[in-house]
N, C-alpha and C positions, 0 to 999 in steps of 0.2 A: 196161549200167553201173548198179550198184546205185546209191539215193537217198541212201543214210547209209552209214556203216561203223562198226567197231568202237572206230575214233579218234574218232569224233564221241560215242560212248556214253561212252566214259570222257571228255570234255570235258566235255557239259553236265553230268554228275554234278558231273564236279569241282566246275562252277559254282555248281552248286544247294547244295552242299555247303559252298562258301567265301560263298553270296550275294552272289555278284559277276553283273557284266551287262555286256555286250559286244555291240557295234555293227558291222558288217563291209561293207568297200567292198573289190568285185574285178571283175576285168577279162577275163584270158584265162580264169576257172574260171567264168566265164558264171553265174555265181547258183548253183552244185554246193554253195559253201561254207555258204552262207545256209540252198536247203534241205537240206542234211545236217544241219543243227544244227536245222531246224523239225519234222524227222520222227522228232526225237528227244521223247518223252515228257516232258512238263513244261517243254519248251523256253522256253513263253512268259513264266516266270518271271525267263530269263535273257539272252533273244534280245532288243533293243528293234526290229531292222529294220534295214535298211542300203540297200545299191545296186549295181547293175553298171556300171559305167561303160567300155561298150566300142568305142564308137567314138569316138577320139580326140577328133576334130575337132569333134564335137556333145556333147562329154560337159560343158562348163562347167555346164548346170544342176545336172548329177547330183554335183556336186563343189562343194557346197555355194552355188553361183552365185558362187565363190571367184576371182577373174580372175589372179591370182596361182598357184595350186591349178592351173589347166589350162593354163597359160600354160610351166609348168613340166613340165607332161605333153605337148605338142607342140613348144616350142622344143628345138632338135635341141643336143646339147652338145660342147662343141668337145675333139675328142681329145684327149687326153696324148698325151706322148711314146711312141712307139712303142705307141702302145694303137690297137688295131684296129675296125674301125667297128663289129665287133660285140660288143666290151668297151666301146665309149662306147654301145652302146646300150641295154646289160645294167645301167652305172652308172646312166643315166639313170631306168630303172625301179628301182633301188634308195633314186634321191635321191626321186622322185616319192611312193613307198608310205610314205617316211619323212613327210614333209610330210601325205598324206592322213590318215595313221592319226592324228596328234597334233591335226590340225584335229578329224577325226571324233568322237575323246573327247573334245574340250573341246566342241564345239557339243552332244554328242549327251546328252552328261551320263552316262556307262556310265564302270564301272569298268577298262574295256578296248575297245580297234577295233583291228582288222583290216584292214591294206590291204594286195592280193594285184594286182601287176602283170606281165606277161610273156606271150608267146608260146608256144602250144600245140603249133601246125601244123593243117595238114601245110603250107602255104605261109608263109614269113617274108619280111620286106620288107628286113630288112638284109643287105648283102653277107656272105657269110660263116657267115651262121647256118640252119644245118641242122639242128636235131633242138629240141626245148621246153624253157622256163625259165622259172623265174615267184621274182620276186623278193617277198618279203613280210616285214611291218612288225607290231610288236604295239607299241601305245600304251596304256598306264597311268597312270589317277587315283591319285594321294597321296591316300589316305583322310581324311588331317590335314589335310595344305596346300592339297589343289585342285591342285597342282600335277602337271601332265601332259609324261609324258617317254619318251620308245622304250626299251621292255626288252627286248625282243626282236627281231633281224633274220637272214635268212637267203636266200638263193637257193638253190634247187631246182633241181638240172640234170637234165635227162633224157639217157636216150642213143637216142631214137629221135624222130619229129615225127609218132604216134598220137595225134590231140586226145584222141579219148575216157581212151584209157589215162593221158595225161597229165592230163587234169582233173580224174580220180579220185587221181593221185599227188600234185598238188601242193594240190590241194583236202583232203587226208589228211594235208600236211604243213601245213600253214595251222594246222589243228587240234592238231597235236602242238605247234609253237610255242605256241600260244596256252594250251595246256596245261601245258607244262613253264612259263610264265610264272604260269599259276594255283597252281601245285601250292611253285612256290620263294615265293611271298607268303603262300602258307594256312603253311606251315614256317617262315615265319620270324614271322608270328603268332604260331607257337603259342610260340618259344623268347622272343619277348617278353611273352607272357602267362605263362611261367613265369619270366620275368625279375621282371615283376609282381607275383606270388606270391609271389617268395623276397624282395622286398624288404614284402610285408604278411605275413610269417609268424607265428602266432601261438602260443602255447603256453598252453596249457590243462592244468590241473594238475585231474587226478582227488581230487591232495589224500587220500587214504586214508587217513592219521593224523588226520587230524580228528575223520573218519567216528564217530567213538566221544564225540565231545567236544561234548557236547549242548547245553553253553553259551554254545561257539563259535558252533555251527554256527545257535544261536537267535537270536545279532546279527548271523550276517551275513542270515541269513534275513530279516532287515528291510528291508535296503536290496537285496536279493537281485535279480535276473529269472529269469524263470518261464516255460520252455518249458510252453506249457499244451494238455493234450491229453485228452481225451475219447474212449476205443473209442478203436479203430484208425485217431483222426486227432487231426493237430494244427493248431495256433490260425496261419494264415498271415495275413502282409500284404496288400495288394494287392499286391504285385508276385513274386516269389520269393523271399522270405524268411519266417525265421519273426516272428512278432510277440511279442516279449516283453513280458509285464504285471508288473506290482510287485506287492509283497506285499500292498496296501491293496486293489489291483486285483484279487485273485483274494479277497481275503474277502467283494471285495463283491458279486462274481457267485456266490457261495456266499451269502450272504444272501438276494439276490432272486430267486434261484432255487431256492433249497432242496436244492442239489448240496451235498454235500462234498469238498472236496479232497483225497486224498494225495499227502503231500510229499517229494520224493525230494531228496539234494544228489547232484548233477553234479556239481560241481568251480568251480575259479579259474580266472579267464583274467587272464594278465599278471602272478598275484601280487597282482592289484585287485578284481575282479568275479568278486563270487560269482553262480552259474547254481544254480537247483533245479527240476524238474518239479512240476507240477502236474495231478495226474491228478482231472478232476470227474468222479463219481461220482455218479448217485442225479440228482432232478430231470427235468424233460419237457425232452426236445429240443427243443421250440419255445419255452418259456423260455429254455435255455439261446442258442437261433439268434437270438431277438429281441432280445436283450443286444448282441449286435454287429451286426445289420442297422441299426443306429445307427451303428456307428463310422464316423467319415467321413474315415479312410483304409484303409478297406476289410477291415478285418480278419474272416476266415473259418476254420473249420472244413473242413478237405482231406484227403484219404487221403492217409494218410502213406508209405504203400509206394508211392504210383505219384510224390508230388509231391516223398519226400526226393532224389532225383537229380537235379532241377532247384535245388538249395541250392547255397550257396556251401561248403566246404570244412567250415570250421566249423560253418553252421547243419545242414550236414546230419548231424557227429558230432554234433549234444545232442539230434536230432530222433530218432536212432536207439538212441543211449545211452539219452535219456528212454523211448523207446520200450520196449525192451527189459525196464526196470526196471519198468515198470508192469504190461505184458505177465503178468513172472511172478509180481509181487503178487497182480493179479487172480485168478490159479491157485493160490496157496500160503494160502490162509486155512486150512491144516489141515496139521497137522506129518507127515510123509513116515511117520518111523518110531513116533512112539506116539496117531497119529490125534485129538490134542487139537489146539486154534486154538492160533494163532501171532499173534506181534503183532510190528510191524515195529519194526528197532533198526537203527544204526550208519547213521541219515540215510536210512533206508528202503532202505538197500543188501543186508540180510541180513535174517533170521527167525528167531524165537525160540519154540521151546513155551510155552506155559503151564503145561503140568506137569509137563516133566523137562527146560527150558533145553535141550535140542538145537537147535544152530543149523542154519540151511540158507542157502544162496545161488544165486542164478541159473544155470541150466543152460544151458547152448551146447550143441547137436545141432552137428557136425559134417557140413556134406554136401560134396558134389564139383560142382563144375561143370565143362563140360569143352568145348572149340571140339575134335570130331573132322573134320578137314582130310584129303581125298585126298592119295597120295604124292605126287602131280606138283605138290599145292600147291593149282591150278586151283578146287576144291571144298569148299565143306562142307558135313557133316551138321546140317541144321537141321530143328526137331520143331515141328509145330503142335499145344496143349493144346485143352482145350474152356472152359477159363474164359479162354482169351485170346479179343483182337477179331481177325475176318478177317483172313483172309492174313498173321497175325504169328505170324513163326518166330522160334525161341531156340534156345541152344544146350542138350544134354542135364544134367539135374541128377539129384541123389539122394541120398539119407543114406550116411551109412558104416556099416556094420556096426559090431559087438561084434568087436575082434580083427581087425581088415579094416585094412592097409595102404588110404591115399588110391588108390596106384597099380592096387591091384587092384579098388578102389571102381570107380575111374573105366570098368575093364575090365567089370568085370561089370553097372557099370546102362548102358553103350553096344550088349551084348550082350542083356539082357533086354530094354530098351527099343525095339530095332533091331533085332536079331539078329546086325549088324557086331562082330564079330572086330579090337579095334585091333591095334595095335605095341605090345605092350606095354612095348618098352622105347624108345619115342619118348614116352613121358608126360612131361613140360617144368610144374613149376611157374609160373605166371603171376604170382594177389596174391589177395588177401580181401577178404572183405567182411561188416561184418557186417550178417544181414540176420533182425529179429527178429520176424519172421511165421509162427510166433511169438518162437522161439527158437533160428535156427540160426544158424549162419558160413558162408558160402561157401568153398569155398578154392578157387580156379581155377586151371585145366590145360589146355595145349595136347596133342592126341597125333597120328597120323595115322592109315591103317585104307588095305586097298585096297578102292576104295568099285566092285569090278567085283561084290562081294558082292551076293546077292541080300537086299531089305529084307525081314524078318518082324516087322511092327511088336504090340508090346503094347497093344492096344485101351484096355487098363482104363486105361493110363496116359497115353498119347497118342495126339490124332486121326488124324496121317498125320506122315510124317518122308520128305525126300527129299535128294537131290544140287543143290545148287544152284551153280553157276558165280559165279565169283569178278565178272563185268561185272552178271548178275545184283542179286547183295551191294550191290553202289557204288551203283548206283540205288538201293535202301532207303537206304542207308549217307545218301543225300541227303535225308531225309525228317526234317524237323526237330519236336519235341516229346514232348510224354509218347504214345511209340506206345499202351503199355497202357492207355491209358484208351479206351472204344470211341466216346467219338466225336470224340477226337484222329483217332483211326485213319479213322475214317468220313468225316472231314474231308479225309483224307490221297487216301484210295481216290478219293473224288469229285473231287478236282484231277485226280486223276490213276488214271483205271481198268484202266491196262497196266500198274501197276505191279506185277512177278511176286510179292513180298511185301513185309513190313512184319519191321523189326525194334527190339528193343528199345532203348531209348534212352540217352543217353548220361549216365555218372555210375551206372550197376548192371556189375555184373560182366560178365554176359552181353555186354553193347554192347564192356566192353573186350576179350572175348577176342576176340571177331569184326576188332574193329578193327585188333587185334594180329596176325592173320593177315593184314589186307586191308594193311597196311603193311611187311611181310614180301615183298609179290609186286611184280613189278620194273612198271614204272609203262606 
């Protein structure tokens, strides 16, 4: 008899993944349930501990020293009508795991408990009852109320009285209730967190007609906030947000530190609040880091490609928006077509010659991202880079050509980069994203590929790229923070060293096509 199974992998993921924690008291599965769920990797994030309580008559300690609790598990229950001694004894374990599990999570303090009672075999003491059952109980913490209530119940019938074979069945069913009870609260989160959302929706006007209107755009500039970013990062809070400064606020870290600001407009939010970036320029970095190692709510200097997908919605379009625009500032001091400087106009959104007024504007590269997924579903193709940390897989990326449909994009950097051969006509648009490191857009694609192909991978471009199994997936998929930063991930690994990889995190494209597959496959 194996120690874990396949139901208990997709359990504690689920757990790890929703941060819930779960308590378990069983009987006939003799402690199977406890360790399946302990031999699973990272368990102790989610497991608090529990009990066997299997002989009746001696078990009042292991049941909380509850005299009620076991009083209830050895007084015998009086028939129903025409109900046979071994349905009054099947009820009795179903009233009994009810009571256990809602005691368990209120003393235990866990988001969930388990109580697993019933007969295995191969000998039963009720008249009647010849083959194994095991009745079992899931109890749930109300995240708000405290209040604890059974979400879940079932009995488990067997057709035979195998202990062993039976404590693996009902120990396997233990786990899928407790699972389908994790998996309908992480869903119904998320339809309340987008309940959430649509009722804080915001709208953000680019404003574009302004853009031209210097005198506008110099009052609102006063009362303005100011995504304010430096190279490749921007000015965060303590917490996950960005930190917005005022206009008085950024003249005056360009004074004492001898930076310059360029100042872009972002746009209106609500028709009220003007946003404009603020790119400092020029100045020592440790003038500039000593300015805010004062601030005493923590305000920092963070890479903005690994921290923008930890923002909220909005902070992350003016982080990326700002970004973008400064981006290709920094690159455009000299006009494309008559090789004379350029001086910034229309709110720093476009560029001007100085000696023949040809305008320019920001460039978007186009590239493809793409989740290639085995036909049976089961797999996907994920590539490890050399600028990522350990064991962090992503899915495949690349530019599009001149005259290159996405679709044939998506075919031919799956093929270079791999040597796999997709479906060409399973390519499925996903969504975008912009991502301006310096200047692309994402556009993501699901496809499939038969993955019996042999791998030829492109050295120059990536380290190694394999098949990975979908239970695989869900354990990363549990791995909560900025994977890409290395020693998020080093944090990650050292919880947890069996972990087969690491992927990118959630709020970048990449994380959503993955996700978008691993919700796709039947639970």
């Amino acid at each position: 008899m194996s120690l874990t199974s396949a139901a208990f992998s997709r359990l504690v993921s689920a757990l790890k993944q929703s941060k819930k924690t779960t308590t378990v008291v069983e009987s006939c599965c003799g402690g199977l349930i406890q360790s399946s769920i302990m031999a699973q990797p990272g368990s102790s994030a989610v497991y608090f501990g529990g009990t066997v309580s299997y002989n009746t008559r001696k078990a009042r300690p292991l049941l909380l020293n509850d005299a009620k609790l076991h009083e209830a598990l050895v007084r015998p229950l009086t028939a129903g009508d025409a109900e046979s001694e071994e349905g009054t004894y099947v009820r009795s374990k179903i009233e009994h795991t009810e009571r256990v599990a809602l005691s368990y999570c209120e003393q235990m303090g866990t988001d969930y408990a388990v109580a697993e009672s019933g007969a295995s075999g191969p000998t039963f003491t009720p008249a009647g009852l010849d083959r194994g059952f095991a009745a079992i109980a899931v109890a749930k913490r109300n995240s708000q109320s405290g209040e604890v209530s059974i979400v879940k119940q079932d009995v488990i019938q067997s057709t035979h009285n195998d202990r062993q074979i039976n404590m693996r069945m009902f120990a396997d069913g233990a786990a899928g209730l407790l699972f389908d009870a994790v998996q309908e609260d992480a869903e119904s989160n998320i339809k309340e967190s987008f309940r959430q959302a649509d009722g804080e929706k915001y709208h953000f006007d680019r404003a574009t007609k302004l853009r031209a209107d210097a005198d506008e755009l110099s009052k609102l500039a006063k009362d303005g906030k100011y995504v304010v970013l430096r190279g490749g990062q921007s000015l965060f809070g303590d917490g996950f947000e960005l930190k917005f400064l005022s206009h008085d606020e950024v003249q005056s870290i360009c004074n004492a530190t001898g930076c310059r600001s360029t100042t872009t407009f972002l746009g209106i939010l609500d028709g009220k609040q003007a946003y404009f970036g603020a790119d400092l320029i020029g100045g020592s970095d440790d003038s500039v880091n000593d300015i805010f190692a004062k601030d005493e709510e923590g305000a920092h200097f963070s890479d903005t490609r690994t921290g923008a997908p930890l923002l909220s919605a909005f902070h992350n379009e003016l982080a990326l928006h700002a970004t973008a625009l400064s981006q290709w500032q920094r690159r455009s001091a000299y006009c494309p077509i008559s090789g004379s400087k350029t001086e910034l106009i229309d709110g720093g959104t476009s560029m001007q010659s100085t000696s023949n007024g040809a305008k320019s504007w920001p460039r978007q590269d186009p590239s493809m991202i793409a989740a290639i997924t085995s036909r049976d579903g089961d797999s996907i193709l994920l590539a490890h880079s050399s600028r990522h940390p350990p064991k962090l897989h992503t899915v495949l990326a690349g530019f599009i050509e001149a005259g290159e449909t996405f679709e044939k994009g998506v075919a031919r950097e799956a093929f270079e980069e791999t040597g796999i051969r997709i479906d060409e006509d399973s390519v499925e648009y996903i969504g975008s994203q912009p991502w301006p490191f310096p200047q692309s857009t994402m556009i993501g694609f699901m496809a499939t590929a038969d993955a019996s192909q042999p791998l030829n991978i492109d050295e120059d471009e990536i380290v190694h790229a394999r098949w990975f199994h979908k239970d695989e997936v869900r354990l990363a998929a549990a791995v909560e923070g900025t994977t890409m930063r290395k020693e998020v991930a080093k944090e990650a690994l050292d919880a947890d060293p069996t972990l087969p990889l690491l992927i990118p995190p959630k709020g970048v494209i990449a994380r959503t096509l993955i996700d978008t597959w691993l919700k796709k496959l039947p639970l």
